[in-house]
TORVEX-628799 format. One record per residue (C-alpha): residue in one letter; residue number from 1; x, z, y negated. Coordinates in nm, 3 decimals. Example, Ala and Ser with C-alpha at 12.3 -4.5 7.8 and 13.67 -1.06 7.14 Angstrom:
BEGIN
<site r="a" k="1" x="1.230" z="0.780" y="0.450"/>
<site r="s" k="2" x="1.367" z="0.714" y="0.106"/>
This chain:
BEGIN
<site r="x" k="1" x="2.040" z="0.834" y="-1.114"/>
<site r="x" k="2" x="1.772" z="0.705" y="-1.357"/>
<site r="x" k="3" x="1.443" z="0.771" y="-1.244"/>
<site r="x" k="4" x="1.357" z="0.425" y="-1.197"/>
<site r="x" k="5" x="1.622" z="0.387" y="-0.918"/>
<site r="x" k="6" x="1.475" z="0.588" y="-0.705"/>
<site r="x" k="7" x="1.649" z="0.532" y="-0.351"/>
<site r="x" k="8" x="1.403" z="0.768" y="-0.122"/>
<site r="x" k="9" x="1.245" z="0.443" y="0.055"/>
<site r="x" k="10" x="1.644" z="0.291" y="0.130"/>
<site r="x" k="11" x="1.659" z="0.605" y="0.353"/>
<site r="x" k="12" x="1.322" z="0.621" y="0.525"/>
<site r="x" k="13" x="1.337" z="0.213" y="0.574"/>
<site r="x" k="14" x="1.732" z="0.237" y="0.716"/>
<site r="x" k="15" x="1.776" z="0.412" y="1.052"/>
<site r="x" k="16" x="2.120" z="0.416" y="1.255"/>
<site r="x" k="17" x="2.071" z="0.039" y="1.333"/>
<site r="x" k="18" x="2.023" z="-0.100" y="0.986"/>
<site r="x" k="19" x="1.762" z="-0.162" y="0.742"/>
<site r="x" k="20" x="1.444" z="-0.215" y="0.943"/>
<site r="x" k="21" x="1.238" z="-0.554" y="0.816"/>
<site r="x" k="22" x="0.879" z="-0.425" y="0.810"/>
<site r="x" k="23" x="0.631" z="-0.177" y="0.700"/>
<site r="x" k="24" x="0.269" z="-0.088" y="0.717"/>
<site r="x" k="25" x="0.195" z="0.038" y="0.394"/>
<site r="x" k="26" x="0.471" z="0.307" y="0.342"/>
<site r="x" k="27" x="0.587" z="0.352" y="0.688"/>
<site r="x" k="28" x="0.875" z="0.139" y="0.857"/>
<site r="x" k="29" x="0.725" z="-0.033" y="1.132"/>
<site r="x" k="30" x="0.999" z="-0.065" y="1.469"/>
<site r="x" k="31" x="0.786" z="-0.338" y="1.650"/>
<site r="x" k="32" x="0.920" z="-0.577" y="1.415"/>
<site r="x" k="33" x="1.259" z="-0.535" y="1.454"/>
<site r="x" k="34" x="1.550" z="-0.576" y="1.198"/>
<site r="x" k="35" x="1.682" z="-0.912" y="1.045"/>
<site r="x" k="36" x="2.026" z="-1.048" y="0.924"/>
<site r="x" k="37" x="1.851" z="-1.158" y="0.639"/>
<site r="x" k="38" x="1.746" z="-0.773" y="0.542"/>
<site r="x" k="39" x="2.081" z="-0.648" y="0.619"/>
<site r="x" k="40" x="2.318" z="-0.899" y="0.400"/>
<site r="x" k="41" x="2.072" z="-0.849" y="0.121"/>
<site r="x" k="42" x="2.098" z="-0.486" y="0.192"/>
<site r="x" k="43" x="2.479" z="-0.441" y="0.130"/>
<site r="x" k="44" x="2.442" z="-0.631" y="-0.164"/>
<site r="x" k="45" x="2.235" z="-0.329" y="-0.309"/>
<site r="x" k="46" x="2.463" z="-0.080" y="-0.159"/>
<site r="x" k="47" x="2.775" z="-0.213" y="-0.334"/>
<site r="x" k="48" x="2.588" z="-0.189" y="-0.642"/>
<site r="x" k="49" x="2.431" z="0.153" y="-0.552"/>
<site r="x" k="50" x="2.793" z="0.279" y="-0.435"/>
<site r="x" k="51" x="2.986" z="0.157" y="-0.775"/>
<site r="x" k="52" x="2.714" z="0.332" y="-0.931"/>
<site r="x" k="53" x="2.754" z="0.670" y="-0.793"/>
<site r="x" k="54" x="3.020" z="0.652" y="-0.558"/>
<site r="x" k="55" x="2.859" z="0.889" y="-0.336"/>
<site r="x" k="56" x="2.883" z="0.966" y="0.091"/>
<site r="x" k="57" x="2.505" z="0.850" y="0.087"/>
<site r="x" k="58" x="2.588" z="0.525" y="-0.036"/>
<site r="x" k="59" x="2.891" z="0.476" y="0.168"/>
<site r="x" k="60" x="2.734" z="0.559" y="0.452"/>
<site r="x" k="61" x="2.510" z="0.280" y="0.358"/>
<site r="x" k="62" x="2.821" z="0.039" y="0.295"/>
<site r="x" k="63" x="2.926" z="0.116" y="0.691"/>
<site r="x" k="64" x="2.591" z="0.053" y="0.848"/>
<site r="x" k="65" x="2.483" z="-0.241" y="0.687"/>
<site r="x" k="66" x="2.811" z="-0.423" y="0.690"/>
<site r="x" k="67" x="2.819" z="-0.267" y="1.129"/>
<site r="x" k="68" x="2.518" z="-0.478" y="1.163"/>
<site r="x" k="69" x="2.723" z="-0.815" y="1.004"/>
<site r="x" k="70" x="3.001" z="-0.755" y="1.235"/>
<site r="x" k="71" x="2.746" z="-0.766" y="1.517"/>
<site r="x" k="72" x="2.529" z="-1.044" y="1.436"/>
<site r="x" k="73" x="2.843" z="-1.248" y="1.384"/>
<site r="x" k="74" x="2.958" z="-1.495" y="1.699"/>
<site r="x" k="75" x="3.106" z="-1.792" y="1.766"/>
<site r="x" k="76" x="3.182" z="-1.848" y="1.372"/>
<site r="x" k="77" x="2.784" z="-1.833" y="1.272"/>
<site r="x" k="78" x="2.552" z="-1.535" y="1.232"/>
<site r="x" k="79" x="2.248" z="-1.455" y="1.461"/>
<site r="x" k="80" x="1.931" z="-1.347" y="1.268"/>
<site r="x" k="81" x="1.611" z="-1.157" y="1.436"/>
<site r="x" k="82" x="1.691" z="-0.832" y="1.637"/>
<site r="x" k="83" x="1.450" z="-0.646" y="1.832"/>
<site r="x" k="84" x="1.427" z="-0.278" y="1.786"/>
<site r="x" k="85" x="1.599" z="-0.234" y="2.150"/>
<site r="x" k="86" x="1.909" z="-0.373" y="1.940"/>
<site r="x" k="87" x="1.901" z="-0.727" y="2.108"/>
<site r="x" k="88" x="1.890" z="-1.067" y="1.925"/>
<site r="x" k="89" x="1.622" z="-1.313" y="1.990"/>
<site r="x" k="90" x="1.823" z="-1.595" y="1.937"/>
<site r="x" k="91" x="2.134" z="-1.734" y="2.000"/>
<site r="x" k="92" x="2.215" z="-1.866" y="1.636"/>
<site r="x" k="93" x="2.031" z="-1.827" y="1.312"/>
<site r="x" k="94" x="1.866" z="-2.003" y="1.040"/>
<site r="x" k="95" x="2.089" z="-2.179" y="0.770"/>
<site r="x" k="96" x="1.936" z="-2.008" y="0.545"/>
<site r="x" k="97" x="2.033" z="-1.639" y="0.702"/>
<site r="x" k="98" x="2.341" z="-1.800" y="0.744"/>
<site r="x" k="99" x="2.390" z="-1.840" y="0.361"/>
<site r="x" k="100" x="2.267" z="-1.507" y="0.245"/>
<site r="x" k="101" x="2.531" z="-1.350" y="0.473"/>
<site r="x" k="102" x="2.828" z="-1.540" y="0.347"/>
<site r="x" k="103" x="2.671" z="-1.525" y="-0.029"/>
<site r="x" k="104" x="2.689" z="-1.084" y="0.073"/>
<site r="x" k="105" x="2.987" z="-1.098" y="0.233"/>
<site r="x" k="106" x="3.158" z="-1.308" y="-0.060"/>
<site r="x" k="107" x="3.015" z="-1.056" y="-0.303"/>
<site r="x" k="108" x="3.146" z="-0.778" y="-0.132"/>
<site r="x" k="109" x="3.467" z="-0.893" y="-0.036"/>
<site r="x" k="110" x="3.524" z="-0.975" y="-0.427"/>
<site r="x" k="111" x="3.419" z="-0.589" y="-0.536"/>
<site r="x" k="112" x="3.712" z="-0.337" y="-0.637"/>
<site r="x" k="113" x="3.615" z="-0.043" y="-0.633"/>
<site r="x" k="114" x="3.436" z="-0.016" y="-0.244"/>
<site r="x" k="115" x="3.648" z="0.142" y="0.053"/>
<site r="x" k="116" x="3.926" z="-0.059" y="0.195"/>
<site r="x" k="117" x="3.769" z="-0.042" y="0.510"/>
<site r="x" k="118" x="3.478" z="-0.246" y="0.386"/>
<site r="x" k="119" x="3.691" z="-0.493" y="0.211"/>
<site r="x" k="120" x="3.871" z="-0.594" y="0.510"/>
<site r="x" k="121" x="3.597" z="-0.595" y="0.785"/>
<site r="x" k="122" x="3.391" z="-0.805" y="0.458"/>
<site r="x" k="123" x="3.725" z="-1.058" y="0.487"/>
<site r="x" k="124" x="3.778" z="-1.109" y="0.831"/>
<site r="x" k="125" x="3.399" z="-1.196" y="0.858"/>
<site r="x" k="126" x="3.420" z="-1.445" y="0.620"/>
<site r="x" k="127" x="3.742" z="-1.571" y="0.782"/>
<site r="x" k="128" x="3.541" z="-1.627" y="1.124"/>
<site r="x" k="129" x="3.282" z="-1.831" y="0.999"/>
<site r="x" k="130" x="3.327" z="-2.008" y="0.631"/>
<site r="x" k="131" x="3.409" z="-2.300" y="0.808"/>
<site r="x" k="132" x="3.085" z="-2.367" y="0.927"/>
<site r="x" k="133" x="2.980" z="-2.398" y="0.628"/>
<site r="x" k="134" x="3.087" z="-2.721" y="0.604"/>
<site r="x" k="135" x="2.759" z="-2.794" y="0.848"/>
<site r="x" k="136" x="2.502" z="-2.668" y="0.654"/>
<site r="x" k="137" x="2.249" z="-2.957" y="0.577"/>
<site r="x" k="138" x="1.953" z="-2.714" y="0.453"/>
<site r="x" k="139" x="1.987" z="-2.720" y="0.011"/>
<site r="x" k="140" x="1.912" z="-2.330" y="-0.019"/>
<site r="x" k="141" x="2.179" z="-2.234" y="0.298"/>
<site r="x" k="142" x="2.430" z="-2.459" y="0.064"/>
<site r="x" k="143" x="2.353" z="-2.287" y="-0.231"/>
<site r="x" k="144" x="2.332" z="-1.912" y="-0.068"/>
<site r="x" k="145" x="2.720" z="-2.006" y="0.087"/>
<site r="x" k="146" x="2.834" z="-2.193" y="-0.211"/>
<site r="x" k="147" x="2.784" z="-1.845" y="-0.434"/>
<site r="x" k="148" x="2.915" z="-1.628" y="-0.184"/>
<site r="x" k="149" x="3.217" z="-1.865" y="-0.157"/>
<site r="x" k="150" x="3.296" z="-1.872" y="-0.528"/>
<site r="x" k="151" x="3.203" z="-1.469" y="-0.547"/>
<site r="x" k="152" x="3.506" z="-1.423" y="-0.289"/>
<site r="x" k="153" x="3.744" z="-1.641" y="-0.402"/>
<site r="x" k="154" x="3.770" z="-1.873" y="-0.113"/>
<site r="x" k="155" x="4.108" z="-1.978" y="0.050"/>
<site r="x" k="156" x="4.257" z="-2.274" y="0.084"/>
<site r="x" k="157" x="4.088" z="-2.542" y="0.374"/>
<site r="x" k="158" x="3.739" z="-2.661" y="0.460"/>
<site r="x" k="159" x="3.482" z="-2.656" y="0.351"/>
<site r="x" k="160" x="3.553" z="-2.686" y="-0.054"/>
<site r="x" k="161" x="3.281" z="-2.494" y="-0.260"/>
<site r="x" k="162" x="3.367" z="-2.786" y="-0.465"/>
<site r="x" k="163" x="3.221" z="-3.014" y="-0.163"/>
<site r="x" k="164" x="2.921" z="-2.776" y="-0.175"/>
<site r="x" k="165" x="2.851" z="-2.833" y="-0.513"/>
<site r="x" k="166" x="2.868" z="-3.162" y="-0.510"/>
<site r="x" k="167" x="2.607" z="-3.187" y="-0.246"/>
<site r="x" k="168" x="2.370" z="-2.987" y="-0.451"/>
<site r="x" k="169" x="2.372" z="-3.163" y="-0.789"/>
<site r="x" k="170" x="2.404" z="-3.521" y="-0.610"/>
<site r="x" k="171" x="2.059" z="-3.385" y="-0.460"/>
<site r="x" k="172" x="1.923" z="-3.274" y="-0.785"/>
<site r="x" k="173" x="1.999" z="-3.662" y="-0.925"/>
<site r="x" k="174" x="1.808" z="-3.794" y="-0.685"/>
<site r="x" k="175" x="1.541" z="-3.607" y="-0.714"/>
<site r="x" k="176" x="1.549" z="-3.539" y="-1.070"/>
<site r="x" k="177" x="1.226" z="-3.758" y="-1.277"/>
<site r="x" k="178" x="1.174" z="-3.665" y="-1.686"/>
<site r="x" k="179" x="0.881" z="-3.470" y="-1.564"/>
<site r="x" k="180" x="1.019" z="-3.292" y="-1.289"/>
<site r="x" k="181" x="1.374" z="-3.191" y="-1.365"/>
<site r="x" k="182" x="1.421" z="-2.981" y="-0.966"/>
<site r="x" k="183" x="1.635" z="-3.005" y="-0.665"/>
<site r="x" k="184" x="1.326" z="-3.130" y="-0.435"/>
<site r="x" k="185" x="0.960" z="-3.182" y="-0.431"/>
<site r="x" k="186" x="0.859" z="-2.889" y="-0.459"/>
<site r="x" k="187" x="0.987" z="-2.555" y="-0.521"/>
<site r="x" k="188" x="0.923" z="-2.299" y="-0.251"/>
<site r="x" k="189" x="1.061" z="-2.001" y="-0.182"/>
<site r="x" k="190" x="1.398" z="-1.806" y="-0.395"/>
<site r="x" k="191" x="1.413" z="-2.079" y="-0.613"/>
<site r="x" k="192" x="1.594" z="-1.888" y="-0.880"/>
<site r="x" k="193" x="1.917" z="-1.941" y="-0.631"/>
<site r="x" k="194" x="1.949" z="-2.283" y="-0.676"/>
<site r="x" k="195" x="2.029" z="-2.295" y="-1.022"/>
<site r="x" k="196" x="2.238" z="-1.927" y="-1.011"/>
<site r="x" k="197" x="2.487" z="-2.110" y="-0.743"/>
<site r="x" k="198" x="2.568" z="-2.341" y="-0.983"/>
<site r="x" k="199" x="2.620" z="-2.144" y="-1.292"/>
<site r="x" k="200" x="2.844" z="-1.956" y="-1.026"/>
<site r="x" k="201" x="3.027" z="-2.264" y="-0.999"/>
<site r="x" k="202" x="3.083" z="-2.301" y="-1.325"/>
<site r="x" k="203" x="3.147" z="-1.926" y="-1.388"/>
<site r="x" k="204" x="3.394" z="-1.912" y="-1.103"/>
<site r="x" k="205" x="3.586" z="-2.226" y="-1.078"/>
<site r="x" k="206" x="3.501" z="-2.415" y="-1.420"/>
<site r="x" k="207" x="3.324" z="-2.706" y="-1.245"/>
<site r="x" k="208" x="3.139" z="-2.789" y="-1.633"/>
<site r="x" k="209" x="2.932" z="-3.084" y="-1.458"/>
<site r="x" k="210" x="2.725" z="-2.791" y="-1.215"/>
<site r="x" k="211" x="2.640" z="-2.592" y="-1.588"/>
<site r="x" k="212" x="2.405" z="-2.870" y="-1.732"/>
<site r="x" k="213" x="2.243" z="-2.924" y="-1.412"/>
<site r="x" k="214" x="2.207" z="-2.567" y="-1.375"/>
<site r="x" k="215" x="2.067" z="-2.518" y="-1.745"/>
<site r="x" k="216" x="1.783" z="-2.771" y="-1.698"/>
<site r="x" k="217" x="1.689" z="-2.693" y="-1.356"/>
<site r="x" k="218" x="1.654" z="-2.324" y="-1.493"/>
<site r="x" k="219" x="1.525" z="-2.406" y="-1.838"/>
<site r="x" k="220" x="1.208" z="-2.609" y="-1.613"/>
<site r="x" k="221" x="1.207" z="-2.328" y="-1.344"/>
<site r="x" k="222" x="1.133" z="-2.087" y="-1.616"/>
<site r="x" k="223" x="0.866" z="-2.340" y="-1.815"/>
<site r="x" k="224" x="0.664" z="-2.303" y="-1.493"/>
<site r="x" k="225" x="0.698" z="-1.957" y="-1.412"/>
<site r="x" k="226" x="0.662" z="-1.773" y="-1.766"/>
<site r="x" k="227" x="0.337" z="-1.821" y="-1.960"/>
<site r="x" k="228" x="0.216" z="-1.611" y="-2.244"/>
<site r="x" k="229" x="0.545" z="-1.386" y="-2.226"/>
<site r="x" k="230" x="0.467" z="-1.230" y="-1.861"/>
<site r="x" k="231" x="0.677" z="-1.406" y="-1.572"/>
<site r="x" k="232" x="0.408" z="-1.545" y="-1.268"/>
<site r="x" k="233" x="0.648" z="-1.674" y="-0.946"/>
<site r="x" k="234" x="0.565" z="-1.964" y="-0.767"/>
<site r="x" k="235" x="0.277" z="-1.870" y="-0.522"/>
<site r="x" k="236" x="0.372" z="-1.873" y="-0.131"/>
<site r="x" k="237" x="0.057" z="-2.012" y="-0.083"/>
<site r="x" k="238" x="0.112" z="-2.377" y="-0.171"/>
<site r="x" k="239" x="0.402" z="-2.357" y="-0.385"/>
<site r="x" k="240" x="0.418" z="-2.586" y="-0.650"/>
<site r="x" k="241" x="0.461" z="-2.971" y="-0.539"/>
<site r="x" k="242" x="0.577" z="-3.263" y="-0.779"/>
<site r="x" k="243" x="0.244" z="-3.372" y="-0.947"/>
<site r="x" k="244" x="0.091" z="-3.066" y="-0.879"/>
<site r="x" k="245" x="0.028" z="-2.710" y="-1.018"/>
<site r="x" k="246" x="0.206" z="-2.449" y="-0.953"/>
<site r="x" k="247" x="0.016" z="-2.149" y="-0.657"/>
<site r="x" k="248" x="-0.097" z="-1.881" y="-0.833"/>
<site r="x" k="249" x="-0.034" z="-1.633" y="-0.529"/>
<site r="x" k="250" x="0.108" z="-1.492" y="-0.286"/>
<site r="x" k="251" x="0.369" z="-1.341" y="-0.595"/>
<site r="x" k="252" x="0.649" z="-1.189" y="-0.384"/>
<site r="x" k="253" x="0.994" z="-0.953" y="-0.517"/>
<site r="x" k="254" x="1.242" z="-1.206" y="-0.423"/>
<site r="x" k="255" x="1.135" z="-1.458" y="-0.688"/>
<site r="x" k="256" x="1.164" z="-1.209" y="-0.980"/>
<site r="x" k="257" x="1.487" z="-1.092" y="-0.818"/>
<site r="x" k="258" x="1.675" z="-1.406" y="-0.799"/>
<site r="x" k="259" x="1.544" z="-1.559" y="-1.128"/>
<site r="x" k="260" x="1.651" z="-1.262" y="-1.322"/>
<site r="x" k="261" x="1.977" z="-1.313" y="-1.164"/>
<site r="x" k="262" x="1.981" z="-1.670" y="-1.243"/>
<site r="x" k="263" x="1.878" z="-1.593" y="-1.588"/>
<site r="x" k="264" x="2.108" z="-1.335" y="-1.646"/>
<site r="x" k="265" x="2.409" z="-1.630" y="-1.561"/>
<site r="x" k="266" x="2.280" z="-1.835" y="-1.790"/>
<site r="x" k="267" x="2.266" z="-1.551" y="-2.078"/>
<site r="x" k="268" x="2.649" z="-1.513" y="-2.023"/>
<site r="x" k="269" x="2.683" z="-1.866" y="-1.992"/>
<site r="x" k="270" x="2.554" z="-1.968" y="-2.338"/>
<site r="x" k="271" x="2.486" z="-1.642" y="-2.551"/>
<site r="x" k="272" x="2.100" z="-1.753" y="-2.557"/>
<site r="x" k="273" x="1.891" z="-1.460" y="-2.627"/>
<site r="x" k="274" x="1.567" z="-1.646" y="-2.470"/>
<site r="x" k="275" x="1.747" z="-1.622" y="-2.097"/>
<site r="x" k="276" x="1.838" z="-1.197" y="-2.169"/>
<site r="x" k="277" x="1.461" z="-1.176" y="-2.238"/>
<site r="x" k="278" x="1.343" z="-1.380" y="-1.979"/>
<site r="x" k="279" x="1.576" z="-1.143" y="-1.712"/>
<site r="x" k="280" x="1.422" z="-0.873" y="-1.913"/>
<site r="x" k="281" x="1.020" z="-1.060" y="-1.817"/>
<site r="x" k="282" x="1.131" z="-1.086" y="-1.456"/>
<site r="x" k="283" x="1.209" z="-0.712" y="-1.390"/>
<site r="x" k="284" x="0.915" z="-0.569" y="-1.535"/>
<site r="x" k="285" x="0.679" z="-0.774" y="-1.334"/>
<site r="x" k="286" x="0.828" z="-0.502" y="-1.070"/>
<site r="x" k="287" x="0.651" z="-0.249" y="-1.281"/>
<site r="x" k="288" x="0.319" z="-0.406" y="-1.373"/>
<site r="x" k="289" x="0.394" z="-0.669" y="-1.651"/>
<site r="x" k="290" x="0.217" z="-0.960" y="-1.397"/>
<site r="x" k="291" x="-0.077" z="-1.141" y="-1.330"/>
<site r="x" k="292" x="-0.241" z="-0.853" y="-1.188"/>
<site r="x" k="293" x="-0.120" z="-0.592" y="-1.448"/>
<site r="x" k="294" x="-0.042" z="-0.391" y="-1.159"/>
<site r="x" k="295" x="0.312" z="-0.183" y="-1.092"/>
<site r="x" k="296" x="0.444" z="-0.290" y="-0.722"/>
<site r="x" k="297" x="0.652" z="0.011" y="-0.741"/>
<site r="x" k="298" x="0.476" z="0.316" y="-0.476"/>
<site r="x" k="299" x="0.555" z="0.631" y="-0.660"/>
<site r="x" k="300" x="0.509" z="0.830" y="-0.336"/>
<site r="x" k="301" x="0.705" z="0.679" y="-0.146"/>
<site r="x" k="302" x="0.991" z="0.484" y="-0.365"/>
<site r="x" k="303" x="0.900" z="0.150" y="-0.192"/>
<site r="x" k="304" x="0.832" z="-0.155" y="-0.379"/>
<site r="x" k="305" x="0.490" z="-0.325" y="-0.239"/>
<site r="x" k="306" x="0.516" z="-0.640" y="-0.074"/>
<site r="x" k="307" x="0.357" z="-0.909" y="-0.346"/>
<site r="x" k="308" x="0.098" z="-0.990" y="-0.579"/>
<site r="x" k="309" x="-0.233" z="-1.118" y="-0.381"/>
<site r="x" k="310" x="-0.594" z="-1.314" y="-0.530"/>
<site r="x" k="311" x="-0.718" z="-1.006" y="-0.425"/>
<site r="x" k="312" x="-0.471" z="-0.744" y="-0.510"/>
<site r="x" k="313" x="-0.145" z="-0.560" y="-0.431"/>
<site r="x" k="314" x="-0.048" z="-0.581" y="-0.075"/>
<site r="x" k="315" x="0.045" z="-0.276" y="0.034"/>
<site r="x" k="316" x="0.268" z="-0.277" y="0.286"/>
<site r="x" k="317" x="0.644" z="-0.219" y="0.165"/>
<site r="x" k="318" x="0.936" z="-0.422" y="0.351"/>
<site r="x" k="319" x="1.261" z="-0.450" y="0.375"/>
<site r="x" k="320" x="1.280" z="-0.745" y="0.146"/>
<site r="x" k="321" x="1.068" z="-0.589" y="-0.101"/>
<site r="x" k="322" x="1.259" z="-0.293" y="-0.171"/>
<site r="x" k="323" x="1.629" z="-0.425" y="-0.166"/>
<site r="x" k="324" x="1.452" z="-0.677" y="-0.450"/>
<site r="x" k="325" x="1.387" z="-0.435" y="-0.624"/>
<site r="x" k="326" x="1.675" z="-0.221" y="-0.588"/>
<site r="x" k="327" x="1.887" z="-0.481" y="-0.681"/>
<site r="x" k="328" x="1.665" z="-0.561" y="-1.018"/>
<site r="x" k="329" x="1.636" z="-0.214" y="-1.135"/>
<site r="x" k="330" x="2.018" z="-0.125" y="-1.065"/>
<site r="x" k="331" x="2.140" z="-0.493" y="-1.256"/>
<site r="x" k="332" x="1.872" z="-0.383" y="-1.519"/>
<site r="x" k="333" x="2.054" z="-0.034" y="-1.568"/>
<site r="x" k="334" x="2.410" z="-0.180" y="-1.567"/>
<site r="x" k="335" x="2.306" z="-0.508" y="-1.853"/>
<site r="x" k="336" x="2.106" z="-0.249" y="-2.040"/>
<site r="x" k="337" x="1.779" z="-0.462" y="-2.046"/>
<site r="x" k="338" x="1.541" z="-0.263" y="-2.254"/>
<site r="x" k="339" x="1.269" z="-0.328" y="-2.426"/>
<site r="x" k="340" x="1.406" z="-0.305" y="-2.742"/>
<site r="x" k="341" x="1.567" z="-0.641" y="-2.675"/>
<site r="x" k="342" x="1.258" z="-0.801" y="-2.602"/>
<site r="x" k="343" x="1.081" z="-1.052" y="-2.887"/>
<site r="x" k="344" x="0.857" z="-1.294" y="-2.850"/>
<site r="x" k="345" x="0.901" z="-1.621" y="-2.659"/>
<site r="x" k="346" x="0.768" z="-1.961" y="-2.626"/>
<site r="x" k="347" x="0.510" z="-1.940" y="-2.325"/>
């Protein structure tokens, strides 16, 4: 494995369970429990870490994360927060957790090369509970199931990830003003997702009206979020409303993850060199190219610090944090995004 992909922290932050969803500084913390959230994210990364280096490690990883889908699952929708006594707190999770589990299970259900096993428990999960997607009313849950539809290859019936689309770009035309070319009123949290559904849509089944909308949204996403060559996500505290300036901090890993994603998409999309080097900008704010000029990435431990605060790194490393990372630095290593690529930008 490169050096940078350094997978001692997936081990120490995974137990029998599944990927646990909090730390104090470099230690896994039971007392908060695990999340569906974590986990879907989770097998993401271990698809990618398995068709990698198609090791028992890994696999092991595949089984575990994809055991704790199979039991969050019921009644067609997925349950989210789990106490470390292995019972849910809830009856029926967030829209949003919702999405990121279909969006994982679509991913890995559309893989080749992971064991059959895995495949088929990905498909009959998906089989139990695409259907509700058709009630998602939440933008980010759409866009979350609407990728994970289109990464599968969904079957005939409701709900279309046509539909889905639809519903996303009609939003972004109403909200859409010269000077504010977004989905909402603000962008909050994994906003990089919003435009990366699209360009999935019109990756995966050629719907060309999702690619412009996608394109601009990004293009304005990215004129807010990269200034003098270094890539600064929307702060958590305060976000960035319409006719306001975008929060310097909290900086957290998913925004860098998603946007280089997003980026990425768009850089197969059109061939523009500018969206490669902004992908490129995104990952190494993991290792100190930020606001802080600080590397998030614990060399002790493996873990990938929580964010960027006003008054420095926070140190605690969660689950979120590291499969961000993960998931950055393994993409990174399979585009080839080096340095060598990287020229100057507009700001």
């Amino acid at each position: 494995m490169n050096e940078l992909i350094d997978d001692r922290y997936v081990f120490r932050i995974t137990d029998d369970t599944g990927m646990l969803q909090h730390a104090v500084s470099g230690v896994p913390d039971p007392t908060e429990g695990y999340t569906l959230d974590d986990n879907a994210r989770a097998l993401i990364m271990a698809d990618l870490l398995y068709e990698l280096s198609p090791e028992k490690k890994y696999e092991d990883l595949l089984y575990r994360y994809t055991s704790f889908l199979l039991f969050a699952q019921k009644r067609g929708w997925f349950r989210n927060f789990m106490g470390y006594d292995r019972r849910f707190l809830e009856k029926r999770g967030s829209e949003d957790s919702f999405g990121r589990c279909i969006c994982s299970l679509g991913f890995t259900a559309g893989r080749k090369d992971l064991p059959s096993s895995i495949l088929q428990a990905s498909q009959k999960l998906l089989l139990k509970t695409y259907r509700s997607c058709s009630s998602l009313s939440y933008l980010k849950g759409k866009a979350y199931a609407l990728t994970g539809l289109l990464l599968w290859g969904e079957p005939a019936g409701l709900p279309g990830a046509e539909a889905l689309c639809e519903s996303i770009v009609d939003t972004y035309a109403q909200s859409r003003r010269e000077d504010w070319r977004w989905f909402e009123d603000q962008m909050t949290y994994c906003s990089g997702i919003l435009p990366l559904s699209l360009l999935c849509a019109n990756e995966k089944a050629h719907l060309k009206k999702a690619a412009s909308v996608a394109l601009e949204s990004l293009d304005f996403l990215l004129s807010a979020t990269i200034k003098d060559g270094i890539f600064h996500p929307i702060g958590c505290k305060g976000w960035y409303q319409r006719g306001g300036s975008p929060a310097e901090f909290d900086e957290q890993p998913v925004e860098a993850c998603c946007t280089m994603l997003a980026c990425l998409a768009a850089y197969r999309l059109t061939g523009e060199p500018g969206y490669r080097e902004s992908a490129l900008r995104c990952y190494r704010w993991y290792l100190g190219d930020n606001s802080l000029k600080k590397s998030l990435i614990d060399r002790e431990t493996g873990g990938c610090r929580d964010g960027l605060t006003k008054i420095g790194i926070n140190r605690n490393e969660g689950a979120e944090s590291i499969v961000c990372w993960m998931i950055s630095a393994l993409t990174a290593k399979r585009e080839k995004l080096t340095d060598e690529n990287l020229t100057a930008i507009p700001s």
